[in-house]
C-alpha positions as CSV (number, residue, x, y, z in Angstrom):
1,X,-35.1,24.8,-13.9
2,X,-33.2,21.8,-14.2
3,X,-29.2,20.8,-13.3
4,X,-27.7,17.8,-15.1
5,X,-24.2,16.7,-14.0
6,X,-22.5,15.4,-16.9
7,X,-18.6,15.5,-16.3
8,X,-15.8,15.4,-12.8
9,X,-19.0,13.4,-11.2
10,X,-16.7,10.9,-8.9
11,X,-13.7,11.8,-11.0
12,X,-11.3,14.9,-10.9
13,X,-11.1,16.5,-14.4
14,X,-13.9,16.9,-17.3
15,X,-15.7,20.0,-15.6
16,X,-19.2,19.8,-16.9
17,X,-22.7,20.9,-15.6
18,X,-25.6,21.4,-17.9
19,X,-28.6,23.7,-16.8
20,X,-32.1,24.9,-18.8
21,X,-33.5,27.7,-17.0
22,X,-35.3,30.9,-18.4
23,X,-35.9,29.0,-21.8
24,X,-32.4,28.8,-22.0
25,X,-29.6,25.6,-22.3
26,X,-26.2,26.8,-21.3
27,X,-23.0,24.7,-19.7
28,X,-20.9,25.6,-16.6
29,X,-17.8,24.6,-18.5
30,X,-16.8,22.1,-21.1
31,X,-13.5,20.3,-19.9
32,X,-11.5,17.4,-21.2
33,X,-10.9,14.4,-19.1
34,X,-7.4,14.3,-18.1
35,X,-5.2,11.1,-16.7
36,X,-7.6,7.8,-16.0
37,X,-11.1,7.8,-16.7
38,X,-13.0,5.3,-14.4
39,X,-16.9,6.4,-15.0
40,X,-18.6,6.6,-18.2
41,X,-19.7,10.4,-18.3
42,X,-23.2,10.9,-20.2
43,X,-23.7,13.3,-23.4
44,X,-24.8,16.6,-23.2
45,X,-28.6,16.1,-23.5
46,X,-28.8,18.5,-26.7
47,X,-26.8,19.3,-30.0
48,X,-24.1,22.0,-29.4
49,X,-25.9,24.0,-32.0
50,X,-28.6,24.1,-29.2
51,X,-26.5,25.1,-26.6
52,X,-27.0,29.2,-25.9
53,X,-24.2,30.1,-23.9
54,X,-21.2,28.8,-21.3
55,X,-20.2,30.1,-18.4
56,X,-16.3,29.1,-17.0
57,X,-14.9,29.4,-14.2
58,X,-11.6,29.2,-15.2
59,X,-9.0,28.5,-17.6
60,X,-7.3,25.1,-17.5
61,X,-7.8,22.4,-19.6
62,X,-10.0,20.1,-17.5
63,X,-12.8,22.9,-17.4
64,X,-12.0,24.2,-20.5
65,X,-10.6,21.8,-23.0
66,X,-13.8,21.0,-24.7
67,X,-14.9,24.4,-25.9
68,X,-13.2,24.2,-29.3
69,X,-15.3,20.6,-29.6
70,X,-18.3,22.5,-28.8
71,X,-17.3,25.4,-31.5
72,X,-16.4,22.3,-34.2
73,X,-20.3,20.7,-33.3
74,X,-22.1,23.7,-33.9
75,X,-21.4,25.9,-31.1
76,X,-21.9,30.1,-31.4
77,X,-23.0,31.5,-28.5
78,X,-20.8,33.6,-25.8
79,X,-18.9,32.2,-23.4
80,X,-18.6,34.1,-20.4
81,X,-15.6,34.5,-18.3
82,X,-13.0,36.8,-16.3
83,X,-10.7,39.1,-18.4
84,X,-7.9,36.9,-16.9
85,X,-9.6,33.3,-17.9
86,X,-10.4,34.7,-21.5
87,X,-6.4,35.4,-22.2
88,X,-5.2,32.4,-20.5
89,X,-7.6,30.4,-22.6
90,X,-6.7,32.3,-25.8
91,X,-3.3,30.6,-25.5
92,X,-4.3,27.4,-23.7
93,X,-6.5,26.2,-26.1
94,X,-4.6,26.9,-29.1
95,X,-2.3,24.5,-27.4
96,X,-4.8,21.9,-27.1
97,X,-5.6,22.1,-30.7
98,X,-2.1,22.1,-31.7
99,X,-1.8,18.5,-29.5
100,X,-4.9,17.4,-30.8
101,X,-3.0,17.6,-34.1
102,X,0.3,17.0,-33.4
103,X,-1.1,13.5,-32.2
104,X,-3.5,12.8,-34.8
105,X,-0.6,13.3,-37.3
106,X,1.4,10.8,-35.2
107,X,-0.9,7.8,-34.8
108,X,-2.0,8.2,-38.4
109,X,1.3,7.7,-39.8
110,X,1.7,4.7,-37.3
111,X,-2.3,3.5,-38.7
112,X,-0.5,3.9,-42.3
113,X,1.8,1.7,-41.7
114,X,-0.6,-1.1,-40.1
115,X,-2.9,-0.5,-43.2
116,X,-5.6,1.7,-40.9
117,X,-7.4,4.6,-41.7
118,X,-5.8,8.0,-40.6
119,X,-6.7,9.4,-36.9
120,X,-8.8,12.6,-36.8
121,X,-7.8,15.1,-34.0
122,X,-10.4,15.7,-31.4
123,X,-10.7,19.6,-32.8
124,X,-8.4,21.9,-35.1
125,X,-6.1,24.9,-34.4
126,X,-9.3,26.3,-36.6
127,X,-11.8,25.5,-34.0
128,X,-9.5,26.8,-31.4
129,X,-9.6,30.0,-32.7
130,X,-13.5,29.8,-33.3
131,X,-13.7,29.1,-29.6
132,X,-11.7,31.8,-29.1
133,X,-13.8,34.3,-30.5
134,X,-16.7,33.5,-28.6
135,X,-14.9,34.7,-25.3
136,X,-17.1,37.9,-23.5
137,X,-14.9,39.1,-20.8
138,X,-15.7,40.3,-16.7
139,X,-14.5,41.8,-14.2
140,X,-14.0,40.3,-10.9
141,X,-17.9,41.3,-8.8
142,X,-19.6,42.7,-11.5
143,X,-22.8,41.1,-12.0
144,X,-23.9,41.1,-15.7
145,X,-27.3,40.0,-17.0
146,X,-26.8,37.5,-19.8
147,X,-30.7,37.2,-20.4
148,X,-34.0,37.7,-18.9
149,X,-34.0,35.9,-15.7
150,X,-30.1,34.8,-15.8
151,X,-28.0,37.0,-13.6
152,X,-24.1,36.3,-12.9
153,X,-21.2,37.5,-11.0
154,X,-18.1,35.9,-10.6
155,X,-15.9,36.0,-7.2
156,X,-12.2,35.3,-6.9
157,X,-11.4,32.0,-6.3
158,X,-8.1,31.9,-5.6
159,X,-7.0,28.5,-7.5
160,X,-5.1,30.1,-10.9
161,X,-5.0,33.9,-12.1
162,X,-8.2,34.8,-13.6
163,X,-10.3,32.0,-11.6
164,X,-14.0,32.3,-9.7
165,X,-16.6,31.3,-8.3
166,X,-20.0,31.5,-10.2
167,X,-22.7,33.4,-8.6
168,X,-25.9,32.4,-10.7
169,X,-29.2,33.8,-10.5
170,X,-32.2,32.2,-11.9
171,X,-35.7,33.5,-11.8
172,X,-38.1,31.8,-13.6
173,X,-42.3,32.3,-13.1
174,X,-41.5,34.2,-9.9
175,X,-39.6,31.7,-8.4
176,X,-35.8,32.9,-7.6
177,X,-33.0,30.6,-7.4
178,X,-29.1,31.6,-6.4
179,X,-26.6,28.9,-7.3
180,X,-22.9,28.9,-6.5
181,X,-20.4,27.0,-8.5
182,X,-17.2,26.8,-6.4
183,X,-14.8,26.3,-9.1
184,X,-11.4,25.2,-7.8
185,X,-11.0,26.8,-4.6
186,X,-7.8,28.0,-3.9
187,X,-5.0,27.0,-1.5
188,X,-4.2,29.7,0.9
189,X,-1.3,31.8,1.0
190,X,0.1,31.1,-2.1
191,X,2.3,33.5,-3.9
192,X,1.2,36.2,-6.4
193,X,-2.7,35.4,-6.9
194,X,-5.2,36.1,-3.9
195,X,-6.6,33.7,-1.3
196,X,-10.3,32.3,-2.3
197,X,-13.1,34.6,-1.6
198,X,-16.2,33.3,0.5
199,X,-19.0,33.7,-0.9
200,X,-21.9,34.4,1.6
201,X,-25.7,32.8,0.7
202,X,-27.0,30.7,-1.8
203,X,-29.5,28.0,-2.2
204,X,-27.5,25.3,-3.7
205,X,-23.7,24.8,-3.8
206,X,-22.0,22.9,-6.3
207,X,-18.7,22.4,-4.8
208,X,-15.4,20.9,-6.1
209,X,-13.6,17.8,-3.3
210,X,-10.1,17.3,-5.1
211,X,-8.4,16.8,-1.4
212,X,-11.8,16.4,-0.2
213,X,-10.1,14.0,2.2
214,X,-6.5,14.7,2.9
215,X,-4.3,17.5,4.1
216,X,-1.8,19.3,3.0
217,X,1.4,18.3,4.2
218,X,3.0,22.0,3.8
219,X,6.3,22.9,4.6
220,X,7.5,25.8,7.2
221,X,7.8,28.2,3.9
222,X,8.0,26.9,0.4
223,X,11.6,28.8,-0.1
224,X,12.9,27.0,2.4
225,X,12.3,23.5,0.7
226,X,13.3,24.4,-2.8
227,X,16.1,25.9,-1.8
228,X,16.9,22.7,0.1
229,X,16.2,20.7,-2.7
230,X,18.1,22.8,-5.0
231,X,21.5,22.8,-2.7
232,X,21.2,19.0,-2.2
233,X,21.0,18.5,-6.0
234,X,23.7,21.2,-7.3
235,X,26.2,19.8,-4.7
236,X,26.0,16.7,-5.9
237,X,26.5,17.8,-9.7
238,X,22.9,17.4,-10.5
239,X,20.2,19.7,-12.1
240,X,16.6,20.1,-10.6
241,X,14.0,19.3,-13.4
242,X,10.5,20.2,-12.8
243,X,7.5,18.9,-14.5
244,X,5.5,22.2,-13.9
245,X,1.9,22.8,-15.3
246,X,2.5,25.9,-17.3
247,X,0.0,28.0,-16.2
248,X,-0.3,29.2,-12.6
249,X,2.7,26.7,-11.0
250,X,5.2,27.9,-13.4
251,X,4.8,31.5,-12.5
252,X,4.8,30.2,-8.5
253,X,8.4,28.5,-9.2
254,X,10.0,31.0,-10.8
255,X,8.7,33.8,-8.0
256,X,10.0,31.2,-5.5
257,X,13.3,31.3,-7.6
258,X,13.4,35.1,-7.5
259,X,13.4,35.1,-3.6
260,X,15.9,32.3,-3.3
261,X,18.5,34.4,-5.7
262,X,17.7,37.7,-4.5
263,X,18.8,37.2,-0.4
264,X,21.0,34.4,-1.9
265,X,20.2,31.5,-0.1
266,X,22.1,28.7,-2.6
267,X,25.8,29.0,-1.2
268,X,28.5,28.0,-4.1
269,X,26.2,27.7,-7.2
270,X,26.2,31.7,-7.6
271,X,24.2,32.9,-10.8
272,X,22.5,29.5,-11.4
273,X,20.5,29.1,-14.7
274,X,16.6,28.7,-14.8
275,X,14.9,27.5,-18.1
276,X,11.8,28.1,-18.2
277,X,11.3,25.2,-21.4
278,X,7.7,26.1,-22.3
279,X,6.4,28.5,-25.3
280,X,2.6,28.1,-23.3
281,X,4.5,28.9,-19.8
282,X,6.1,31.6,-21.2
283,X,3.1,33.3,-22.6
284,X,1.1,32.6,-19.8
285,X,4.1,34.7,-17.9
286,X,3.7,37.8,-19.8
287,X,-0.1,37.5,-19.2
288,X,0.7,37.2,-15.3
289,X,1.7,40.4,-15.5
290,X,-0.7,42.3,-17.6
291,X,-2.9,41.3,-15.2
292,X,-1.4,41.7,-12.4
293,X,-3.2,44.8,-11.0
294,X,-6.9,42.8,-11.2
295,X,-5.3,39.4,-9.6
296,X,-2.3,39.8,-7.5
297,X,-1.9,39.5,-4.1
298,X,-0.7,42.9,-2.1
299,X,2.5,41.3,-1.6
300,X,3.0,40.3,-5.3
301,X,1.9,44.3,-6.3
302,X,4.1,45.8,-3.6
303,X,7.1,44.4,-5.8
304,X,5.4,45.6,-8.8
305,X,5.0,49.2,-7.5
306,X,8.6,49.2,-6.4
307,X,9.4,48.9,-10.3
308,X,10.6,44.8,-9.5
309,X,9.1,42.1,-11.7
310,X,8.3,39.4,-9.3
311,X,8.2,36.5,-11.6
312,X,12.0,37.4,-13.0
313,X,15.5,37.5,-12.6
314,X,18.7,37.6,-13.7
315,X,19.8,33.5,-14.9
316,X,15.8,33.1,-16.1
317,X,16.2,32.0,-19.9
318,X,13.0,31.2,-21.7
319,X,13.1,29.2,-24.8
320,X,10.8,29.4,-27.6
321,X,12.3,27.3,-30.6
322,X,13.0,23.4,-30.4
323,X,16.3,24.2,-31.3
324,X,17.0,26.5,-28.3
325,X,14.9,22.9,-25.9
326,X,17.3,20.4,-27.4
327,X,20.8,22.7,-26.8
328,X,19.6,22.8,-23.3
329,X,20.7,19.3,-22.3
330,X,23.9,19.9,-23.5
331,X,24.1,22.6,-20.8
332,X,26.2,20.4,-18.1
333,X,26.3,23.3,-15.3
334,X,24.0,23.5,-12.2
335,X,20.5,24.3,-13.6
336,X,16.6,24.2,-12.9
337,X,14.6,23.0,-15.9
338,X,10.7,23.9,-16.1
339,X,9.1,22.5,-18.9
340,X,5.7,21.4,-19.3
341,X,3.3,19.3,-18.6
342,X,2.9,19.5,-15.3
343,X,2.1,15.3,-14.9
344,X,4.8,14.4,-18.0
345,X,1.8,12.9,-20.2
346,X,2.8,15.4,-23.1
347,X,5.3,18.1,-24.2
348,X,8.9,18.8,-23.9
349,X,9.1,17.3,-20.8
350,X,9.3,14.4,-21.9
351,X,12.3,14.6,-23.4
352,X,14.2,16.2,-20.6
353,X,13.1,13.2,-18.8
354,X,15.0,11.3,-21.4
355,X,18.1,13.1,-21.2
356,X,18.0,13.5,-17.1
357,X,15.9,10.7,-15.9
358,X,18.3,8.2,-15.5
359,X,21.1,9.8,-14.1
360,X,21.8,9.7,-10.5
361,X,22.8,13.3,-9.5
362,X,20.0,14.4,-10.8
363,X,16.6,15.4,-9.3
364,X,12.9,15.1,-10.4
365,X,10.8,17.8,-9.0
366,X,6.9,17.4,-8.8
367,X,5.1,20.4,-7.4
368,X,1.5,19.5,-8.2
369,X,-1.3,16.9,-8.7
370,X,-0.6,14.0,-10.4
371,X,-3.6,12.4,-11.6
372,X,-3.8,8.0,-11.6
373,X,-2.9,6.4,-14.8
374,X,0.0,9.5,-16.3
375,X,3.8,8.9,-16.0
376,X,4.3,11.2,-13.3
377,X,2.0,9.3,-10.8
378,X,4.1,6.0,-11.6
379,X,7.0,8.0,-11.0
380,X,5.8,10.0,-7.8
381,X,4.9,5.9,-6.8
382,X,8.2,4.4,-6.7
383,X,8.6,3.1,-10.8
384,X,11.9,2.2,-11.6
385,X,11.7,1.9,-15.3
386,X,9.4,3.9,-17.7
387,X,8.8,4.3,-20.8
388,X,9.9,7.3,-23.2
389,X,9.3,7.7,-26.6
390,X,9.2,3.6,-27.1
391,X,12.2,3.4,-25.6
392,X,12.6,1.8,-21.5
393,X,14.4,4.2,-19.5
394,X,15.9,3.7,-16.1
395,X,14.9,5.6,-13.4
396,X,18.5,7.1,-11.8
397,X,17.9,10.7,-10.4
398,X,16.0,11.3,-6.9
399,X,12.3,11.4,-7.2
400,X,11.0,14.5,-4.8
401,X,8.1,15.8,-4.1
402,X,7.1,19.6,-2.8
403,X,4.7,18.9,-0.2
404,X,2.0,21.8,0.4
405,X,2.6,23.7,-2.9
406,X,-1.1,22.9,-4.3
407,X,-3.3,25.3,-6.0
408,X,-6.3,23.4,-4.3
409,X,-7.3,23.7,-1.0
410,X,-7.5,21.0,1.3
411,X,-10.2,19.4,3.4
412,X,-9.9,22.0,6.0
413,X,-10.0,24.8,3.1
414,X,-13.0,23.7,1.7
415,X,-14.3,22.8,4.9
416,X,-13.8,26.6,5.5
417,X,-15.4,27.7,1.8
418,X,-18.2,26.2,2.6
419,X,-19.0,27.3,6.4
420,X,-19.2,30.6,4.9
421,X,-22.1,30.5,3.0
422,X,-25.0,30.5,4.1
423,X,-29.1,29.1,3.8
424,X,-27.7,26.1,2.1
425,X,-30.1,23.9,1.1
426,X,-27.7,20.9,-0.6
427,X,-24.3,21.0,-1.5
428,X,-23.1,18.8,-4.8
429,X,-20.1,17.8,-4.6
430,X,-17.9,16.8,-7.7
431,X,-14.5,17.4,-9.3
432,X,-13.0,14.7,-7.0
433,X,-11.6,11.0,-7.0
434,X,-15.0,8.9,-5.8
435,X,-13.3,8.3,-2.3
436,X,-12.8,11.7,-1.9
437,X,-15.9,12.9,-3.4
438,X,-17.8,10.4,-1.0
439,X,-15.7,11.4,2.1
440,X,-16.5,15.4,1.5
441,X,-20.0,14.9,1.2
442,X,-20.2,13.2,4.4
443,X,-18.0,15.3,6.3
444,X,-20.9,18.4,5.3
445,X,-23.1,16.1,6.3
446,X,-21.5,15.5,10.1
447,X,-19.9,18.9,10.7
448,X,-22.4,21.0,9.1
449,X,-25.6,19.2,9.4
450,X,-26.6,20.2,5.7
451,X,-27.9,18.0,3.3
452,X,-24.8,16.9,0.3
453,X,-25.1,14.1,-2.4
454,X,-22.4,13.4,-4.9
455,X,-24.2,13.0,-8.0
456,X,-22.4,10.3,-10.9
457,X,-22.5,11.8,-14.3
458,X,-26.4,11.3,-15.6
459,X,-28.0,12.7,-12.5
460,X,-30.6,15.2,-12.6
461,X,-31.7,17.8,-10.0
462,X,-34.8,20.2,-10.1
463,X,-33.9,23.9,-8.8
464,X,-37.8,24.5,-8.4
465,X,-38.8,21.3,-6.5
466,X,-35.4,20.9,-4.8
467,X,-35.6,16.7,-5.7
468,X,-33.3,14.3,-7.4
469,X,-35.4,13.7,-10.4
470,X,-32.8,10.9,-11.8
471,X,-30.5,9.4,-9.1
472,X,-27.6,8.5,-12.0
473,X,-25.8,5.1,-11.2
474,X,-21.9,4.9,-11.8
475,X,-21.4,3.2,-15.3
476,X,-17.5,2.0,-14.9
477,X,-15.9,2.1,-17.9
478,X,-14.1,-1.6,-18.8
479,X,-10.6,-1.6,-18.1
480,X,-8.5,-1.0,-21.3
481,X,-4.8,-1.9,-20.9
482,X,-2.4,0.6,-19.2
483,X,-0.1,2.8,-21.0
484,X,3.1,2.2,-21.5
485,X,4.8,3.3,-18.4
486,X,2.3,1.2,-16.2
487,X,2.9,-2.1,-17.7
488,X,6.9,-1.8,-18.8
489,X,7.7,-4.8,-16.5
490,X,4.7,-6.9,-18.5
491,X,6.8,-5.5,-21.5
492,X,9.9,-7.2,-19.9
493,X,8.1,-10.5,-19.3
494,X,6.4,-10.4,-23.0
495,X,10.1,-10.0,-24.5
496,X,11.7,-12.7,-22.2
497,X,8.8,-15.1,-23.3
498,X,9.4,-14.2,-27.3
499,X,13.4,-14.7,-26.0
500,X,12.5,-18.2,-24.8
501,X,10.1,-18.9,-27.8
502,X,13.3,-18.2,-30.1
503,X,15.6,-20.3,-27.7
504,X,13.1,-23.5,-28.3
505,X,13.0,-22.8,-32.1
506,X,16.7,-23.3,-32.1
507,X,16.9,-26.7,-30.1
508,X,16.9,-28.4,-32.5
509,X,20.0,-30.3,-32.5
510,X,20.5,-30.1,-28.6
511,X,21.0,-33.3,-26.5
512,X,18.2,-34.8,-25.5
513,X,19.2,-33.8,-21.7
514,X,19.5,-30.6,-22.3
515,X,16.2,-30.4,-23.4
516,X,15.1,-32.7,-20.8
517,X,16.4,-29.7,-18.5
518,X,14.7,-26.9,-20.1
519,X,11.2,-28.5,-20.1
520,X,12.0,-29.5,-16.2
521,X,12.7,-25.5,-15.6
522,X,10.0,-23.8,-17.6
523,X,7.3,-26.6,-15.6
524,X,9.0,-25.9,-12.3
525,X,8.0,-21.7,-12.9
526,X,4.4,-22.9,-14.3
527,X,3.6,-24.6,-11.1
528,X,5.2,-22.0,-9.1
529,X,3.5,-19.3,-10.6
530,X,0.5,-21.2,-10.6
531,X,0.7,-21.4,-7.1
């Protein structure tokens, strides 16, 4: 029995362990790195031909992004999964694909231009769908046998509808090993899904460390704060435009929104307008609610059972066509705008930004993670300008933040997690930023007095002997040049310098003191920069 870790080792997307066990090779998910990418992540050790089986803990992107790549390489065994995870993912990945395209298509036509070959997307809509098929759905604690020796259940982990915790037991020549995966644990008390389930024993935990050092600033109740945040803006003659991931924190907002309408708690902006700017988000919405019986919380199903849909209201608009997105911001009323994605890297979004950024009534509302190196963390960090569709943008409106609405836990709720299970012979900790990562391992260490390692992407672990059989070192990967909307005042000083370079061309002719002049200048900032 062997564990590789191959992606989210000292990083916080890329979900990826690889185990053989029982004569089997099989993945505990396949995601795509999202945002910055500081480590160099090792391959999967086999062909995806090769690969039996995956098992996922939950739908989004970073822990199940790659599965249509696996599909395209070869790929045809099952991958196993809630009922929940294998509907989000039936729309989630067909969105990935379509990116995947929608990109490729645009950088070839740039490559044209320059004479380059055309881009080729990281997977089709095709492989999406082959993915797709591949999906064998669970239920919530009902252990299933996937092959001789390889036992699984999977436990509610609170994070995102449909998500666990992976129960895996291996038995191999009468030796028995029980292996949790945590997933992404779940914040606490957050509206419609469950808290996170404890899981009670295993042998080795493979835990997650996202806020592995930090807690959550919450609020006294989340309705309170939007609804502060929505008065301030709609006073001032602004709209509230949230960058909102589109599965899981859309649903939250618009179930926040309910309440806030419903007992009427925004004075003077009666019947205010919610888009919900998203054709994932809304499908993801209408499968909230077919599963809302297996995955609700009791206080989310007590509206349900009193005939209310707790994730709508009147004023809720949900576009599909890009017609119905661009006729939006010609809406000048009091509004909310949700549109995706949720850290404005891609998607319509962006152009809301466009239209809305720069204007000073109105505000910018971030209500999750927003991962280094994507245009929402250089907004959420002060940026004044940014850059949108090529083109430099002002930034106008108020920047805000909703502290405490995360759908991971904090230190003190995986702190929590992980008290509760017991006979723990090493935790593994991954899916965080390295200084987090680092910082949760030691804290286990400290409080709980159990051994914990952080493994980088390469390292190797055997089940039976319970040793490190290859102590990976970080491999960083060289630093490539930002993206646009971390280097827009490096733009500025590139354009000034071609301004200049033009200026000199055209001196010809000047007096010989005015050039005098402009040689003393341009010395005078060498030596000052130089200094």
């Amino acid at each position: 029995m062997k564990m590789t870790f191959i992606g989210a080792a000292h990083e916080v997307t890329g979900s990826c362990t690889y185990i053989e066990a029982c004569g089997k090779k099989f993945l505990v998910d396949f995601g795509m790195q999202q945002g910055e990418d500081i480590f160099e992540n090792v391959k999967v050790p086999t062909a995806p031909g090769n690969i039996d089986f995956v098992i996922l803990t939950h739908a989004h992107i970073d822990h199940s992004g790659m599965l249509p790549y696996l599909f395209a390489g070869g790929f045809k065994g099952e991958i196993h999964s809630t009922v929940a995870t294998a509907n989000l993912c039936s729309v989630m990945l067909r969105d990935s694909a379509h990116i995947q395209e929608f990109e490729a298509e645009w950088r070839s036509r740039k490559a044209k231009r320059r004479g380059e070959a055309d881009y080729e997307p990281l997977y089709t809509m095709d492989d999406a769908l082959g993915a797709i098929e591949l999906f064998v759905p669970h239920e919530y604690e009902k252990e299933f046998t996937i092959s001789e020796g390889i036992n699984v259940s999977f436990r509610d982990a609170g994070h995102l509808l449909g998500s666990s915790s992976i129960i895996l037991t291996l038995t191999e020549d009468g030796e028995t090993r029980r292996i949790v995966f945590s997933g992404d644990i779940g914040n606490t008390d957050q509206p419609l899904i469950r808290d996170p389930q404890y899981v009670d024993s295993a042998d080795y935990v493979v835990i997650e460390s996202t806020y592995g050092n930090r807690v959550h600033n919450r609020p006294t109740d989340y309705v309170t704060a939007l609804t502060k945040v929505l008065q301030n803006t709609f006073d001032r003659g602004g709209s509230v435009i949230i960058p909102s991931f589109a599965v899981g924190r859309t649903q939250e907002m618009l179930y926040f929104i309910r309440q806030i309408k419903e007992d009427g708690l925004v004075k003077g902006h009666d019947g205010f307008k919610v888009y919900v700017d998203s054709p994932l988000a809304n499908e993801a919405t209408d499968i909230f609610m077919n599963n809302r019986e297996s995955c609700y919380d009791e206080e989310a199903l007590s509206f349900v059972r009193q005939g209310i849909n707790p994730i709508s209201f009147e004023g809720l608009i949900r576009t599909v066509g890009s017609d119905d997105s661009r006729a939006i911001n010609n809406d000048t009323s009091a509004k909310v705008i949700i549109s995706a994605s949720g850290m404005c890297e891609a998607g319509r979004i962006k152009h809301h930004l466009k239209h809305n950024l720069w204007k000073p009534e109105n505000t910018i509302l971030f209500v999750g993670y927003q991962a280094s190196n994507t245009l929402g963390r250089s907004l959420v960090d002060g940026a004044k300008r940014v850059k949108l569709f090529g083109e430099t943008v002002s930034v106008g409106a108020e920047i805000k933040q909703l502290p405490g609405v995360s759908g991971h836990a904090d230190m003190n709720g995986l702190m929590n997690w992980a008290k509760a299970v017991k006979g723990v012979k090493k935790f593994f900790v991954n899916h965080g930023e390295a200084a987090s990562a680092d910082s949760f391992a030691l804290k286990l260490r400290e409080e709980l007095g159990v051994d914990s390692y952080a493994p980088y992407s390469g390292a190797e672990f055997d089940l039976i002997s319970g040793e490190i059989t290859v102590d990976a070192e970080p491999v960083l990967i060289p630093k490539k040049r930002s993206n646009a909307n971390m280097n827009v005042y490096y733009s500025d000083l590139t354009a000034a310098v071609e301004r200049l370079s033009a200026l000199i061309k055209e001196s010809e002719g000047r007096t010989n003191e005015d050039m005098r002049q402009l040689t003393k200048k341009l010395n005078q900032i060498c030596d000052d920069w130089e200094l």
